[in-house]
C-alpha positions in Angstrom: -26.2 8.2 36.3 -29.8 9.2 35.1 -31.1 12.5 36.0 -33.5 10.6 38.4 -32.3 7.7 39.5 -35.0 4.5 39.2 -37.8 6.5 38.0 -40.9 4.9 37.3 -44.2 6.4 36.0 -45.7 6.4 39.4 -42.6 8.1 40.7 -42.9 10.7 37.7 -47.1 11.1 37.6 -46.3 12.1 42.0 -43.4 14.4 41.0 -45.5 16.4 38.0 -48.0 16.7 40.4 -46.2 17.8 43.1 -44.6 20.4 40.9 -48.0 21.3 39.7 -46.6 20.9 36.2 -49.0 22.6 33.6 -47.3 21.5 30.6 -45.1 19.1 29.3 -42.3 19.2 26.6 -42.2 15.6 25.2 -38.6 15.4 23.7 -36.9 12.8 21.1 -33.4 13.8 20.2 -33.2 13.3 15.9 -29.4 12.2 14.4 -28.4 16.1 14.3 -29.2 16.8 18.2 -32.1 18.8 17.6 -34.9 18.5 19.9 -37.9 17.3 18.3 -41.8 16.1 19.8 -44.8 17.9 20.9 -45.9 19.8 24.1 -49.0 18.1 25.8 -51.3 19.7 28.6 -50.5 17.9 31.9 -53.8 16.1 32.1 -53.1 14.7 28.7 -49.7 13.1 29.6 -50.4 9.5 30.4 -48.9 6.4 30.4 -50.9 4.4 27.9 -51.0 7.7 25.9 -48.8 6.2 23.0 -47.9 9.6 21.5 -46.7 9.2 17.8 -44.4 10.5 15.6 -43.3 9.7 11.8 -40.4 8.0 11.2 -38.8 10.5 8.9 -38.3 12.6 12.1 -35.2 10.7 12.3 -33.9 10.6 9.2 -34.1 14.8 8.1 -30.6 16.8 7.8 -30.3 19.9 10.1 -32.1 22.3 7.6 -35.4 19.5 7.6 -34.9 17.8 4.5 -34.6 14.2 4.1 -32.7 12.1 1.4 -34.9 11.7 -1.9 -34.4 8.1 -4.5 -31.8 6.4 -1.9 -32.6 2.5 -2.0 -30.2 2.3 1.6 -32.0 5.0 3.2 -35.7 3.6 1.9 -35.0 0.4 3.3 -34.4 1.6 6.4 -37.4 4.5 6.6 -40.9 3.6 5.6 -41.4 5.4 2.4 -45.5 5.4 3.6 -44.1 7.5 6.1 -45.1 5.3 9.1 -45.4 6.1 12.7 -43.0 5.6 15.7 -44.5 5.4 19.5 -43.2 7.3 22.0 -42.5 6.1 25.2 -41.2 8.7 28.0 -38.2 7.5 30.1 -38.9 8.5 33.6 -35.4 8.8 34.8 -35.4 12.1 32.4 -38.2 14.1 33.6 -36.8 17.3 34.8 -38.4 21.3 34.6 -38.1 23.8 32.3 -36.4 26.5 34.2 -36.8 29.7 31.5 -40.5 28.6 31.1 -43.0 31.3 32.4 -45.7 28.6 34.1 -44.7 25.1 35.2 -43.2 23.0 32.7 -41.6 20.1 32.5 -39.6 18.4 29.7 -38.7 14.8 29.1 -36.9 12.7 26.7 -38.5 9.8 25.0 -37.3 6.8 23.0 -38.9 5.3 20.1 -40.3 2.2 19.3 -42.0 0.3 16.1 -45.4 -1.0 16.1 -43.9 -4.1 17.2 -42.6 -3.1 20.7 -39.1 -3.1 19.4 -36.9 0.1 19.8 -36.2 1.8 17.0 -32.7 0.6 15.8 -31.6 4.1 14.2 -32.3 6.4 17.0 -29.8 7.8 18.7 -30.6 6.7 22.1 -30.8 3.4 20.9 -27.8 3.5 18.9 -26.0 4.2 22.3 -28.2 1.4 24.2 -26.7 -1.0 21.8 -22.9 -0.6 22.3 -23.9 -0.4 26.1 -25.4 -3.5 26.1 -21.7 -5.0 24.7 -19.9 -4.0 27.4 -22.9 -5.5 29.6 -22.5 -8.5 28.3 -18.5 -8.4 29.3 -19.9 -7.3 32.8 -17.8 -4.0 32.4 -19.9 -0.3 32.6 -18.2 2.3 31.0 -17.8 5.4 32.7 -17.8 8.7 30.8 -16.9 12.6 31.5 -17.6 15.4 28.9 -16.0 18.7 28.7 -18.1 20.7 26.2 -16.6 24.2 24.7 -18.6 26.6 23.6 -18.9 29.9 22.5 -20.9 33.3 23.7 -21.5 35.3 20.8 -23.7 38.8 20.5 -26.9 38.4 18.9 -26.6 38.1 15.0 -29.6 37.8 13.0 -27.9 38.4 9.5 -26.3 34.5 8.4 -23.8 36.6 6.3 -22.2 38.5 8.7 -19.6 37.3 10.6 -19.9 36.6 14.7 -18.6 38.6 17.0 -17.8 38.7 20.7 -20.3 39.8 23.0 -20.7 42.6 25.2 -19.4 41.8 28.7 -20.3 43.8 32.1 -17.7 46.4 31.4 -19.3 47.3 28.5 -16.7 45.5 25.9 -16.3 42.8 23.6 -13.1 40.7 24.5 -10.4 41.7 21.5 -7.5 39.2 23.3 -7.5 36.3 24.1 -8.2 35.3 28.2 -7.3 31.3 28.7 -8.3 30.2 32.1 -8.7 34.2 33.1 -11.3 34.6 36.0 -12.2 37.9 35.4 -13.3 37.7 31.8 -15.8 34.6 32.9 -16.9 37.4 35.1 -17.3 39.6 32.4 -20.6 37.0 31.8 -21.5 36.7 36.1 -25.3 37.2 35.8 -25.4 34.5 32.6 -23.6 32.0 34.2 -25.3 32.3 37.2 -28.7 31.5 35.6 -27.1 28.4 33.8 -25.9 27.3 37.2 -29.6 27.9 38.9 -30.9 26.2 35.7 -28.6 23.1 35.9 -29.1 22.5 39.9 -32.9 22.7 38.9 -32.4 20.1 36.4 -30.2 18.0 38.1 -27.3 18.2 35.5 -24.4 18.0 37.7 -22.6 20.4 36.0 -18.9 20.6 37.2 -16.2 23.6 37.0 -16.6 26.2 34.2 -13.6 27.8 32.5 -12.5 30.8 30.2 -11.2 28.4 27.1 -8.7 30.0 24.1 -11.3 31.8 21.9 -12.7 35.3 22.6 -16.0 34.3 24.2 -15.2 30.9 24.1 -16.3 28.9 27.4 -16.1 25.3 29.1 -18.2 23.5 31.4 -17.0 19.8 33.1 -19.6 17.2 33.4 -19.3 15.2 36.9 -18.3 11.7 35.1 -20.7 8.8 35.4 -22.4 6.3 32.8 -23.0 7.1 29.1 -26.5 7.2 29.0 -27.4 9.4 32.2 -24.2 12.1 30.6 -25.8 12.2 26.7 -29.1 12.8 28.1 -27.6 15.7 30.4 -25.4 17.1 27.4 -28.3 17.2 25.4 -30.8 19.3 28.0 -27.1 21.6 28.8 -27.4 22.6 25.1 -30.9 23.2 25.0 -30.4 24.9 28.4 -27.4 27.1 27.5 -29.1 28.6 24.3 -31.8 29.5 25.9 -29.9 31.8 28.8 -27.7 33.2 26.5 -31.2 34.5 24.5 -32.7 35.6 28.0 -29.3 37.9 28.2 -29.3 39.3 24.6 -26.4 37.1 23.6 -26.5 33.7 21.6 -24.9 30.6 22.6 -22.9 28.2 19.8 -21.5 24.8 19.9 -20.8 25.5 16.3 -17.2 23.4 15.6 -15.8 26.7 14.2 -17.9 29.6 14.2 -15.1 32.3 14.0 -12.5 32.7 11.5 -9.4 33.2 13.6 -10.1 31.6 16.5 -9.7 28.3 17.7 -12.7 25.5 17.4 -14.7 24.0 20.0 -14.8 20.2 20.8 -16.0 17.9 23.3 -13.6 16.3 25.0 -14.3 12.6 26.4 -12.6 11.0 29.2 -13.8 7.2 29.2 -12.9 4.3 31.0 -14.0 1.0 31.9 -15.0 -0.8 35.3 -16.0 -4.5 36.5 -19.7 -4.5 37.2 -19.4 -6.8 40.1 -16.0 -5.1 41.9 -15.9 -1.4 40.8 -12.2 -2.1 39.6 -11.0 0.3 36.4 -10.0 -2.4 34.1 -7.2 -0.3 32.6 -5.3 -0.8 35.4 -3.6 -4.4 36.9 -4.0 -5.5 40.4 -0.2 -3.8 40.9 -1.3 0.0 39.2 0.2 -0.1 36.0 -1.5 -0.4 33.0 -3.3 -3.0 31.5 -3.7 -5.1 28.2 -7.3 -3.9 28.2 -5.8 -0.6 28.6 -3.0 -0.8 25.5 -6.2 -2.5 23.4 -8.6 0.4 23.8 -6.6 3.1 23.0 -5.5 0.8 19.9 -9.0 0.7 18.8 -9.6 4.1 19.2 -6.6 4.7 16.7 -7.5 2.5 13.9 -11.6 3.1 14.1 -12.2 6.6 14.7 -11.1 7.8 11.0 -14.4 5.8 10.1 -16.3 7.4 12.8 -15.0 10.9 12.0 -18.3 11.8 10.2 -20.4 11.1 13.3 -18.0 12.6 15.6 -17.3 15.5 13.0 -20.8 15.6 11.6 -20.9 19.1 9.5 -18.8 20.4 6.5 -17.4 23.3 9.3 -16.6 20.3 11.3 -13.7 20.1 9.2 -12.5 23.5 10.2 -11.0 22.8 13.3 -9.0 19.6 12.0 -6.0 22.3 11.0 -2.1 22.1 12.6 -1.8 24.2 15.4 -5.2 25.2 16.3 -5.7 23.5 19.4 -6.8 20.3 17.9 -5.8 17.1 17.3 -5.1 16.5 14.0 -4.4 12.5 13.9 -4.7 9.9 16.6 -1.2 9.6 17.9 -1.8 9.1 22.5 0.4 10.4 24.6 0.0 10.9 28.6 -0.8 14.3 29.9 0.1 15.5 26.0 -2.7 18.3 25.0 -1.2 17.6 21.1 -2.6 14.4 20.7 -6.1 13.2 19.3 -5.8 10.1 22.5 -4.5 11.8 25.7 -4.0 10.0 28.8 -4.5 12.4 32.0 -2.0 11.8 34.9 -3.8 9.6 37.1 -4.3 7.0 40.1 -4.9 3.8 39.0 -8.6 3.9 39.7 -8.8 6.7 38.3 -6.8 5.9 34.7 -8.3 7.2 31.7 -8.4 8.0 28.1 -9.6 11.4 27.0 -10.7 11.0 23.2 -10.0 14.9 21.7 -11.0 14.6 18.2 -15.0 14.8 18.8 -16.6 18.1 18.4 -18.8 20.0 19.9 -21.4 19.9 17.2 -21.6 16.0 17.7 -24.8 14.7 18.7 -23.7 13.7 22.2 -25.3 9.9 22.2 -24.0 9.0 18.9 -20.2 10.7 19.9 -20.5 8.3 22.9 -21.5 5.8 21.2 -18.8 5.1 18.7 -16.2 6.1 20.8 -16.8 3.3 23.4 -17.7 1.0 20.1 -14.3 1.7 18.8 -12.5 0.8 22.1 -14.5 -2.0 22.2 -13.3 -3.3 18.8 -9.6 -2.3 19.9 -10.5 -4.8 23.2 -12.0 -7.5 21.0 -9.3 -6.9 18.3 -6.4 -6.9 21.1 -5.4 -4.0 19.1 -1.6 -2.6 20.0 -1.4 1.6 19.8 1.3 3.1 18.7 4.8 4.2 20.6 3.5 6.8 23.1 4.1 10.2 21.7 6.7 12.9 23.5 6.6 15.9 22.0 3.8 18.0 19.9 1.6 15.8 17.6 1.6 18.6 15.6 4.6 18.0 13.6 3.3 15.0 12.6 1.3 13.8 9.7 -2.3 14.3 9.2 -3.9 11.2 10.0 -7.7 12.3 10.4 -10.8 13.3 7.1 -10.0 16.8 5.9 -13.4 16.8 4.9 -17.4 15.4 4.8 -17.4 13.8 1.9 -13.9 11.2 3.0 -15.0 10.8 6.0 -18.5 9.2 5.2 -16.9 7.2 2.3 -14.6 5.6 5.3 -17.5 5.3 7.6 -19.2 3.8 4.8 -16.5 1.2 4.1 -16.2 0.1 7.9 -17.8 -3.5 8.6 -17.1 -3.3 12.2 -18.3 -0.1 12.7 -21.6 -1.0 10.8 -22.1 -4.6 12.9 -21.8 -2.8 16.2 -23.9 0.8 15.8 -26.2 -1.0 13.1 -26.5 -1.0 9.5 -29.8 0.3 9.0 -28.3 3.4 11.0 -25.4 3.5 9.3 -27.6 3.5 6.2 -29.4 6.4 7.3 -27.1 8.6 9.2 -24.9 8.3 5.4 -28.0 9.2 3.6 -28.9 12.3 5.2 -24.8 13.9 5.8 -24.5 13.1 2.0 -27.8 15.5 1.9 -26.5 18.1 4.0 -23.2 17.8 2.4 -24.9 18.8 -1.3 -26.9 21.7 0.8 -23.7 23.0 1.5 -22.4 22.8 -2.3 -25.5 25.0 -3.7 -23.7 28.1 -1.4 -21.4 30.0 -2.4 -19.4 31.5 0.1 -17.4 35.2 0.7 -13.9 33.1 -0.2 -15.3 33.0 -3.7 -16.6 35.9 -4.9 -13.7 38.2 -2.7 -10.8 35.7 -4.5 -12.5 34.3 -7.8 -15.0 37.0 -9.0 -12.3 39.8 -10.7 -9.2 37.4 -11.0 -9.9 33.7 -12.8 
């Protein structure tokens, strides 16, 4: 559900001014998550305002560059460096709780000159795999689970993170899965993101103490894709921004520690008839269905191709290792943590699939997005998975991109992938992790010069 529930401009313009909003934060979400926009005075923010922003917004890697001399990526963005119109979505408006006067923030989707949304958006990436399953008269129902890690304040790029100072005084040096007291250890923190996420209207579920020293996870209540990308992408903002007021930084870095396990977001998606509110994964008797079987087939054979929008960043890559509490191919299994498809124990209402490959550091609409595309394909496809896996998935073979570079030549290859998110997208999205990727390559790291400088 949206954060505000059939919101119109009327309904917003009455709820600014019964806020007495000052100021207001208009937001568009770019491929890497980043929030990007402007901030308006209150009496500025109107409907017919048509605020504007260039196109290459969109189409910039996370250090603000954009791809140079690439015919796929030019036909797709203006090389005049055109403008995109803003259009607030009212269901979004929320406040900015760490803002000293009245501010409010809300998220906006983009539009050509034309009227028509602006294919390569995130948002509308997501819209347009939505409107699929529409089309079926099925809604897909979605639940994050987004780790994340509290690290102390490091202002130096090449010195490695550390653990934070708790309430006692100390860093965490073990390792505290599920422990109460070392959540604790972070009380006045996780109160404010608590008071900030009622304020907001996030309905944040149950936090817990993950593997990691300092490593955290918070439950989104489940509901549809749209309403849970737009609330992942104000938790990050939001998180980040209480961890500063406390002296500590907040991560949703893949791997930011050496040692320590990576962070993900987990997905738990299913599907239900629009007209009778019945999960489609299950039969009218409880067990499960052919839609079922199909889905979790198309998540096996299309998610290698999606692995660079899932697993966006070269330390993406650093949590796909064996035995470091993530998947490392797409075997499914039920209630089997080992797997990269885990199906949770269930009522039939309630059955499932829990997609465990995506990261963290995905952008939340486009992880949603191709996720529910590649069930969708497995649906369409009639896609059979795999025997059901027993034991640990981690004796088995590695079945997922090691790396950037193979995972955007198989996203690259994928016709199916391309019809359904786009191609103009798919054109851009390639251009600018192909950028980044090069970034990266002009670095060179501690690895080198500790193991290469005296001995090759």
């Amino acid at each position: 559900m949206a954060i505000r529930d059939n919101f119109s401009y009327n309904d917003m313009d009455e709820w600014l001014n019964g806020k007495r909003v000052t100021e207001i934060e208009c937001l568009v979400p770019d491929l890497t998550g980043v929030a990007r926009g402007k901030i308006l005075p209150r009496v500025k923010f109107t409907e017919d305002r048509g605020m504007r922003l260039p196109e290459i917004v969109l189409g910039m890697t996370v250090t603000g560059n954009s791809p140079e001399d690439d015919d796929a990526f030019d036909r797709a963005i203006s090389t005049t460096d055109r403008d995109m119109i803003l259009k607030a979505d009212p269901g979004t408006i929320t406040m900015v709780p760490w803002a000293v006067d009245p501010t409010a923030q809300v998220i906006h989707d983009c539009y050509f000159a034309d009227g028509r949304l602006v294919d390569f958006a995130p948002r509308s990436v997501l819209r347009r795999v939505l409107k699929l399953y529409t089309q079926k008269g099925w809604k897909p129902m979605v639940a994050p689970e987004l780790e994340f890690y509290l690290t102390a304040k490091n202002i130096d790029p090449n010195l490695p993170l550390a653990a934070p100072i708790g309430r006692s005084g100390r860093s965490e040096t073990s390792r505290q899965v599920y422990s109460i007291d070392a959540v604790n250890e972070f009380d006045p923190l996780f109160e404010d993101i608590y008071d900030y996420c009622d304020m907001m209207g996030l309905d944040v579920d149950t936090l817990i103490h993950e593997i990691g020293a300092g490593q955290m996870e918070i439950n989104f209540q489940h509901g549809e894709p749209l309403g849970l990308a737009d609330k992942v992408f104000y938790f990050k903002r939001t998180l980040r921004e209480a961890a500063l007021k406390h002296d500590m930084y907040a991560t949703f870095m893949a791997k930011p520690m050496a040692g320590e396990p990576g962070s993900a977001m987990h997905v738990h998606q299913s599907v239900v008839d629009g007209e009778s509110g019945r999960n489609i994964f299950s039969n009218e008797d409880g067990s499960p269905s052919d839609l079922f079987r199909w889905y979790v087939g198309g998540l096996q054979k299309y998610m290698p191709s999606a692995m660079a929008i899932v697993a966006p960043y070269v330390n993406s890559y650093r949590r796909i290792v064996r035995r470091a509490a993530a998947p490392i191919n797409l075997q499914w299994g039920v209630d089997n943590r080992t797997v990269g498809i885990r199906v949770p124990v269930s009522g039939s209402q309630d059955r499932r699939v829990e997609n465990r490959v995506i990261g963290a550091d995905a952008n939340p609409y486009l992880a949603l997005a191709v996720t529910l595309a590649c069930g969708y394909l497995g649906i369409q496809e009639q896609l059979e998975p795999t025997p059901m896996v027993e034991g640990s998935a981690y004796k088995m073979a590695v079945e997922l991109p090691q790396g950037l570079p193979e995972a955007l030549a198989l996203l690259r290859r994928e016709d199916r992938l391309r019809d359904i998110l786009g191609e103009r997208f798919i054109d851009v999205y390639s251009a600018v992790k192909e950028l980044e990727h090069q970034e990266f390559m002009t670095v060179i790291s501690p690895w080198e010069r500790e193991h290469l400088l005296l001995h090759v």
